[in-house]
Phi, psi and omega in degrees: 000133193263152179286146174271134175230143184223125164286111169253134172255128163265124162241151167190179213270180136310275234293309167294358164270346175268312154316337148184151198255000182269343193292323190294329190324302188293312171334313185252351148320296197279058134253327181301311181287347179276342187262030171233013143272300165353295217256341176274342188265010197082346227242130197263125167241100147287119159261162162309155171330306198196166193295177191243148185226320186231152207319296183293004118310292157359291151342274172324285183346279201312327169280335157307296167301305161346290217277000224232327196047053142340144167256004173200163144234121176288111189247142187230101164272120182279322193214182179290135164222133179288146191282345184291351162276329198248335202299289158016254173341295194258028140282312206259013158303141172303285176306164185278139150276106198253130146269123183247110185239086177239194220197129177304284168294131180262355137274140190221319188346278179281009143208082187266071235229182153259357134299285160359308163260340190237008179242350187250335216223353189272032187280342180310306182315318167326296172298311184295304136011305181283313173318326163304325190305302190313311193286323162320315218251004196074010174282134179254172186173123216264140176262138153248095192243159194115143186293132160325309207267028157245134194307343158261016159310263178001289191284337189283293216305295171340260118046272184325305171288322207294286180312265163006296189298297193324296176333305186246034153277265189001284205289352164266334167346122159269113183248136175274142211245349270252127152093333167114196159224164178275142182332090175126334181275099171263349193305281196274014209269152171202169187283165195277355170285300175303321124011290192264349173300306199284313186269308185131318204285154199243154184240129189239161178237102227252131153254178178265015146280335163322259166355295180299315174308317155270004163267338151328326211271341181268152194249117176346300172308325162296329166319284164292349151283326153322320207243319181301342200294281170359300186284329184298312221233018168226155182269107153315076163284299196312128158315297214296089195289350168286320205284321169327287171319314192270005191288336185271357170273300201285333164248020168272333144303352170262340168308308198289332199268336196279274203300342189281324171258029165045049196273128164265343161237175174188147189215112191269126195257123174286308167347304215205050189292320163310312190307304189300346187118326180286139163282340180216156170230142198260093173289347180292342195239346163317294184313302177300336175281337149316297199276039158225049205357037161262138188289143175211133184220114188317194149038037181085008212262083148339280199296322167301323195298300183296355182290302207305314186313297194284353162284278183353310165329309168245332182266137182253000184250045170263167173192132165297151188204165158194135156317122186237341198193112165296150175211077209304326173304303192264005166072057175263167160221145162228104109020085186202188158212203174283297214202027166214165192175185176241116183296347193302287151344357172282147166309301157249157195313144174267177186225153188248140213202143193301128181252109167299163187200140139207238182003208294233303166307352179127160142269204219257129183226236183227144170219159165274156195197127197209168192249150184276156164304154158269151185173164155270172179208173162240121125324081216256099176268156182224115186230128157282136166261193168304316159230121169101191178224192183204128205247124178234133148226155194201127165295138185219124169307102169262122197254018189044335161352132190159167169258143211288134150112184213274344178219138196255167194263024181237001169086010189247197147303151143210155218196146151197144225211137192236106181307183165290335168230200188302130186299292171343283212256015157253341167301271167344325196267340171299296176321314188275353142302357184077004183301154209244167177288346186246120183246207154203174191226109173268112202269160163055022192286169166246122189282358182266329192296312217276328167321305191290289189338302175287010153253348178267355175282336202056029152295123186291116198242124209251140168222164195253000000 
């Protein structure tokens, strides 16, 4: 899980540092406590030199967090600031604009005194001030409004950085390419223009002298520490001890080609596995590369592979998944894919186990194959639409339902999962969403955060 970095902004006036230069103190004391509550939340906070009060202080800020690659910025009025000093400075930020609009006291009634109201609590206006700006200027931007010490506050503020970061691992996502996509899969394929137009993510493509080169680069010894790994932390079913090697040369070249172009997703198509260069195909670093928070998605599917990378940023218990079998008696769904999955996340130890292969596909290599845990999850589809795209989510029930033991007899992945409604009238409502064949299974996600994501994303966002 990568740390969430956040730019926090302080606003206050000039004009009360000229009237006494002691009024801030207690101000920016409770602003040091809120951001040491932050930072206790995991979350790394860059600040400015100093609080901000006039455009070139602002200024500064704002090129700070840019230059900081903040995954937010968090604005606090510590007193009323006028917006016409700061509004510049938050036009030319990157990151989503979290208003965090809150307040020292938490009560003001019983002792509505002058301090109280005109030297501690009077930031709203402000925030309502800058926020007209915002909205005049077309910037969008999310509010936490409400006392720290309240728990749904917090949690909002929280909430708020999660999402923000899943955004802009998205619009920064290198996503890998290998093979092309299959022939015929019309759901997710969309172009790598549209893609880096729409999302920000970039697309890179492995070609196959690329591919033949760099599986040269691997070495027998390397190899054989692959399968020792294997043999360590997975249950060995396959015989073929050729398929073993070579799935394990072809996918320590897709490891070296990931870290060499800084890939945060990658989505390998089996279909037309050669045209890409491969000889084999390594559904085993397929895997592995879920539980090692690289986004991953089968058959060319670019655009899910780059959702999962960017869940993954914060929820680290993703997995690529697609619906295969309604199970209308007990109000199941199952859950599976050919050979990829995250192992971290099997039920039981997983086990590896031999895949035949040929023509276009390769020779003969392996795949893991495991039972999903039980747990909740959210169920995260990304569907293109005619223009933008549209994020359906659904709470979802993992019921470790499944056959017992370390290798299963039909061989595949399998998982099954009991929706929010009725098997029947959650199918339907998927369907008639335009929902696409390919998902992730966010295990422990919070569906209102992953809601946010899929609004600082601009996505139309549906749940079921």
């Amino acid at each position: 899980m990568k740390k969430i970095k956040i730019g926090y902004l302080p606003f206050f006036l000039e004009m009360y540092d000229a009237e006494d230069q002691h009024y801030r103190d207690p101000l920016v004391d409770y602003m040091n406590t809120l951001i040491r509550k932050i930072e206790s939340c995991g979350i790394e906070v860059v600040l400015p030199d100093d609080i901000c009060r006039v455009k070139n202080e602002f200024s500064k800020a704002a090129e700070l967090f840019n230059s900081e690659g903040v995954d937010a910025v968090v604005t606090q009025h510590l007193a009323y600031s006028p917006s016409l000093e700061s509004i510049d400075a938050l036009s030319s930020l990157k990151a989503p604009i979290v208003v965090f609009d809150t307040t020292p006291d938490y009560g003001i009634l019983r002792e509505a005194d002058s301090r109280v109201l005109m030297r501690a609590n009077h930031g709203i206006h402000g925030v309502q001030d800058m926020c007209s700006m915002l909205t005049r200027r077309g910037i969008r931007y999310w509010l936490c409004v409400g006392h720290a010490e309240q728990k749904t506050t917090w949690e909002d503020l929280v909430s708020a950085c999660r999402a923000a970061a899943m955004s802009m691992a998205f619009k920064r996502a290198r996503i890998g390419s290998v093979a092309g996509s299959f022939e015929g899969m019309g759901d997710f394929s969309v172009s790598d223009e549209r893609i880096s137009s729409t999302l920000g993510a970039r697309i890179v493509r492995m070609d196959a002298e690329t591919a033949s080169a760099i599986a040269g680069e691997v070495s027998e010894s390397e190899i054989d520490e692959e399968l020792l790994y294997e043999r360590q932390y997975f249950n060995v079913v396959a015989a073929n001890e050729n398929a073993m090697r070579n799935q394990a040369r072809w996918g320590l070249a897709l490891r070296k080609w990931v870290d060499r172009e800084h890939l945060s997703a990658v989505s390998v198509n089996f279909q037309s596995l050669t045209d890409g260069g491969f000889k084999a195909m390594p559904f085993v670093e397929c895997s592995r590369m879920l539980s090692r928070g690289i986004g991953y998605a089968g058959e060319g599917d670019i655009l899910t592979a780059g959702l999962i990378g960017a869940i993954d940023s914060v929820y680290s218990d993703t997995t690529f998944a697609e619906m295969f079998c309604p199970d209308w008696e007990k109000d199941l769904v199952f859950i599976s894919h050919m050979g990829e999955m995250n192992p971290a996340l099997a039920q039981w130890k997983p086990s590896i186990v031999d895949c035949p292969m040929s023509g276009k596909s390769g020779n003969d290599t392996v795949y893991v194959i495991g039972c999903a845990k039980p747990g909740k999850a959210v169920y995260v589809n990304l569907a293109p639409l005619r223009e933008g795209f549209r994020l359906i989510l659904s709470d979802i029930v993992l019921t470790g339902d499944g056959k017992q033991g370390n290798a299963y007899d039909n061989y595949r992945n399998q998982g099954w999962f009991r929706p929010a409604k009725p098997v029947s009238d959650f199918l339907r409502e998927f369907s008639m969403l335009g929902g696409t064949h390919h998902s992730a299974v966010v295990y422990g996600g919070d569906i209102s955060t992953l809601k946010l994501f899929g609004e600082m994303m601009n996505f139309d966002v549906k749940i079921i």
